[in-house]
C-alpha positions as CSV (number, residue, x, y, z in Angstrom):
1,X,-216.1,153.5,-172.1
2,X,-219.1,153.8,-170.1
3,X,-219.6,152.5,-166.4
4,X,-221.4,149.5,-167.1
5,X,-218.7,146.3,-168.4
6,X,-220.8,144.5,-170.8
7,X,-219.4,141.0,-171.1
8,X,-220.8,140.2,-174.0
9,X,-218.1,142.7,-176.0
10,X,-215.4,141.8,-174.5
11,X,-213.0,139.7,-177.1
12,X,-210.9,137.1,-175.8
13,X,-210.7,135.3,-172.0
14,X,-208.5,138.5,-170.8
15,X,-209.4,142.5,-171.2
16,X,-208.1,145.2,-169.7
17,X,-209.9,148.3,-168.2
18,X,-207.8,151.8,-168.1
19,X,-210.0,154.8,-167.7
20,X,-210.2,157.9,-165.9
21,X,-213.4,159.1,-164.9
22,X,-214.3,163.1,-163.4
23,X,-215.3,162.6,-159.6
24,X,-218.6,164.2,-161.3
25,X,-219.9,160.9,-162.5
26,X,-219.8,159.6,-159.0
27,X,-221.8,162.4,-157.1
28,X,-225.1,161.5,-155.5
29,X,-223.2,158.5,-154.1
30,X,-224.8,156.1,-152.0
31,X,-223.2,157.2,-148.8
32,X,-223.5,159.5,-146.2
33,X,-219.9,158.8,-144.8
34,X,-218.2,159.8,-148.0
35,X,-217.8,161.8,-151.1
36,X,-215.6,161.1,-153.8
37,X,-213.7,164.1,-154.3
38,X,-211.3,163.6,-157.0
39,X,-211.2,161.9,-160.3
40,X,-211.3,157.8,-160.0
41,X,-209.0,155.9,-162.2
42,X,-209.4,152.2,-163.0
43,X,-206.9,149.8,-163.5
44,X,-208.3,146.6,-163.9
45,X,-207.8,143.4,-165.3
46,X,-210.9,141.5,-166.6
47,X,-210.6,137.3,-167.5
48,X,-213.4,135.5,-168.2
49,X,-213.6,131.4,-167.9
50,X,-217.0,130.8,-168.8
51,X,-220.1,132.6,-167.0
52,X,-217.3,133.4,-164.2
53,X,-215.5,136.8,-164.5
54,X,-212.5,137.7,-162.2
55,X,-211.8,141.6,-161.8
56,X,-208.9,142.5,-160.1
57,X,-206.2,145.4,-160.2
58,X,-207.2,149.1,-158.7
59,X,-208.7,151.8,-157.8
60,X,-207.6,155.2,-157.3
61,X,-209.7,158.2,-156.1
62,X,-209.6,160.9,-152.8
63,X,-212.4,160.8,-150.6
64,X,-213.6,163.3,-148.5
65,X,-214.6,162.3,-145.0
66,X,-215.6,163.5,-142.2
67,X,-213.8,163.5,-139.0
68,X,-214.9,161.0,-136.0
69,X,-214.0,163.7,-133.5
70,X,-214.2,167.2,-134.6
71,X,-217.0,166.4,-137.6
72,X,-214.6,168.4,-139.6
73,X,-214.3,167.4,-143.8
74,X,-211.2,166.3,-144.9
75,X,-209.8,164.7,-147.9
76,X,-208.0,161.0,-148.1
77,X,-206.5,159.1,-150.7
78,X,-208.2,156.4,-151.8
79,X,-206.0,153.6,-152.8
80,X,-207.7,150.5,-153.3
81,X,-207.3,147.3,-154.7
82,X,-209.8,145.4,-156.1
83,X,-210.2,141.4,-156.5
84,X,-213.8,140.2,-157.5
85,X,-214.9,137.0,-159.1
86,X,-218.3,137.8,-160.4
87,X,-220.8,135.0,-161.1
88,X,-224.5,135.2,-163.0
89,X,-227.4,136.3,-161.1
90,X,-228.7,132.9,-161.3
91,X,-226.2,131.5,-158.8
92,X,-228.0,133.3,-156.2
93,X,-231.0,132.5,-156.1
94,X,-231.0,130.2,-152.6
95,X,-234.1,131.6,-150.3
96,X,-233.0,130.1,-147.1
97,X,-229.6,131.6,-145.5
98,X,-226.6,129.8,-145.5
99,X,-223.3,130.7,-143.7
100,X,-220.6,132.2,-146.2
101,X,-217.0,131.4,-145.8
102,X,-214.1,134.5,-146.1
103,X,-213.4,133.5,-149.1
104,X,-217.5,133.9,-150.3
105,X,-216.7,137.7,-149.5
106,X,-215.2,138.6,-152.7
107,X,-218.1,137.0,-154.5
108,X,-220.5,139.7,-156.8
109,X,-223.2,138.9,-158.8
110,X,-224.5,140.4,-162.1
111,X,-226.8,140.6,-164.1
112,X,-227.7,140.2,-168.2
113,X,-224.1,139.9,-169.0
114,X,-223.0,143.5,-167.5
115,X,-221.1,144.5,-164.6
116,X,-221.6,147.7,-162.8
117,X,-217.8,149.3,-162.2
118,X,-220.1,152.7,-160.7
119,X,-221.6,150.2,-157.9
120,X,-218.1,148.1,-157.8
121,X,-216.5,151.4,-157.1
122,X,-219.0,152.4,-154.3
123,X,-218.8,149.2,-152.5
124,X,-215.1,148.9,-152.6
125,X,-215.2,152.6,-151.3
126,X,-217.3,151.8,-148.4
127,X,-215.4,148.7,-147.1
128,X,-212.1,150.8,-147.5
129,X,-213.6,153.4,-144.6
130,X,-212.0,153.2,-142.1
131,X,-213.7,152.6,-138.9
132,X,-213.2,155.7,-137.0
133,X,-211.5,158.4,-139.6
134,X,-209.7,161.3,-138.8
135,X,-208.6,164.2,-139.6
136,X,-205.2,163.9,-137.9
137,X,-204.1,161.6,-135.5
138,X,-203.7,164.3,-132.9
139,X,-207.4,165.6,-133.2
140,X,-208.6,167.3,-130.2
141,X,-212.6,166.6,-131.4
142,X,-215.3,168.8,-129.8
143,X,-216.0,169.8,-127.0
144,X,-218.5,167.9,-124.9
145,X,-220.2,170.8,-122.8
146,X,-220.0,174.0,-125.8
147,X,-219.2,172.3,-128.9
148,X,-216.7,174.1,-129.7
149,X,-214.2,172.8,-132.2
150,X,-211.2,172.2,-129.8
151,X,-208.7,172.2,-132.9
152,X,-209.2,176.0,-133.6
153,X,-209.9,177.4,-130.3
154,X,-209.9,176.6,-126.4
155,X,-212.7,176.7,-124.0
156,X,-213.0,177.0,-120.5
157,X,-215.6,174.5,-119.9
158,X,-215.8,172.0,-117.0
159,X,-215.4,168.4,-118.5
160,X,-214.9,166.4,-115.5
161,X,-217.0,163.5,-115.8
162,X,-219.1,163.2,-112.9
163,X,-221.1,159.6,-112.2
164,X,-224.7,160.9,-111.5
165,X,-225.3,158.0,-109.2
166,X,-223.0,159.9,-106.5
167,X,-224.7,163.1,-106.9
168,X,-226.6,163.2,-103.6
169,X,-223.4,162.1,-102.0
170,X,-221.5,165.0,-103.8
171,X,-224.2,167.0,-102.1
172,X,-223.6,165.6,-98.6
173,X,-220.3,166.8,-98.2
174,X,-220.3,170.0,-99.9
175,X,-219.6,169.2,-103.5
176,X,-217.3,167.6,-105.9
177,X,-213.8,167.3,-104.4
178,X,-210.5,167.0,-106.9
């Protein structure tokens, strides 16, 4: 099965997607905050009523990241669970903006009866990110003055935050007191 759902194949109002696909297929992703890093599987449940198609089920994949703090690569699992209706293109056609409801956010459109699960995949990848990943919850980051990775070694650099605006008061009695 290829990466592009043609509904026009599918027999019956309910079909039901099982694949595993190399991490290969989805290199040269659209994303500069991840990589997917091992192979995606798809377990999804396609009905049909109509024009409308419902895709629901999951998505399982590792993604590398890199760390908020430290900048460092590492690998997460990507568990995700999928839960789309998909209407024709047609439907969206409205040039003036309208405000969409929650619910409107699990709306996707497509196009001449197919359904892209590569581009399905890379969305539901990006809105899984988290908003600040890390490596480890006790990640030390970098340092601010060297850059030095504080997770493998130490430094000895000052990092007391001084306020420039007191600077010329600093001066006026010597220096920075602790």
């Amino acid at each position: 099965m290829g990466l592009v759902l043609d509904l026009r194949e599918l027999r019956g109002p309910e079909h039901r997607v099982e694949h595993t696909y190399p991490a290969a297929v989805f290199a040269g992703g659209r994303s500069d905050e991840y990589a997917v890093a091992g192979s995606v599987a798809l377990a999804l449940q396609v009905r049909k009523d109509g024009d409308k198609c419902r895709i629901s089920g999951s998505v399982r994949t590792v993604l590398s990241l890199a760390c908020s703090r430290c900048l460092e690569r590492f690998e997460a699992p990507g568990d995700l669970t999928v839960d789309l209706l998909y209407l024709p293109d047609t439907e969206n056609r409205g040039g003036e903006e309208t405000e969409i409801a929650e619910e409107d956010l699990s709306i996707a459109f497509y196009r001449d009866n197919q359904i892209d699960l590569l581009q399905m995949v890379h969305e539901q990848c990006q809105l899984a990110l988290p908003m600040k990943p890390l490596c480890r919850d006790a990640c030390r980051g970098l340092c601010p003055v060297c850059g030095a990775n504080r997770n493998e070694r130490s430094c000895n650099c000052d990092t007391t935050w001084r306020d420039p605006r007191f600077a010329a008061l600093e001066n006026l009695i010597g220096g920075p007191r602790h």
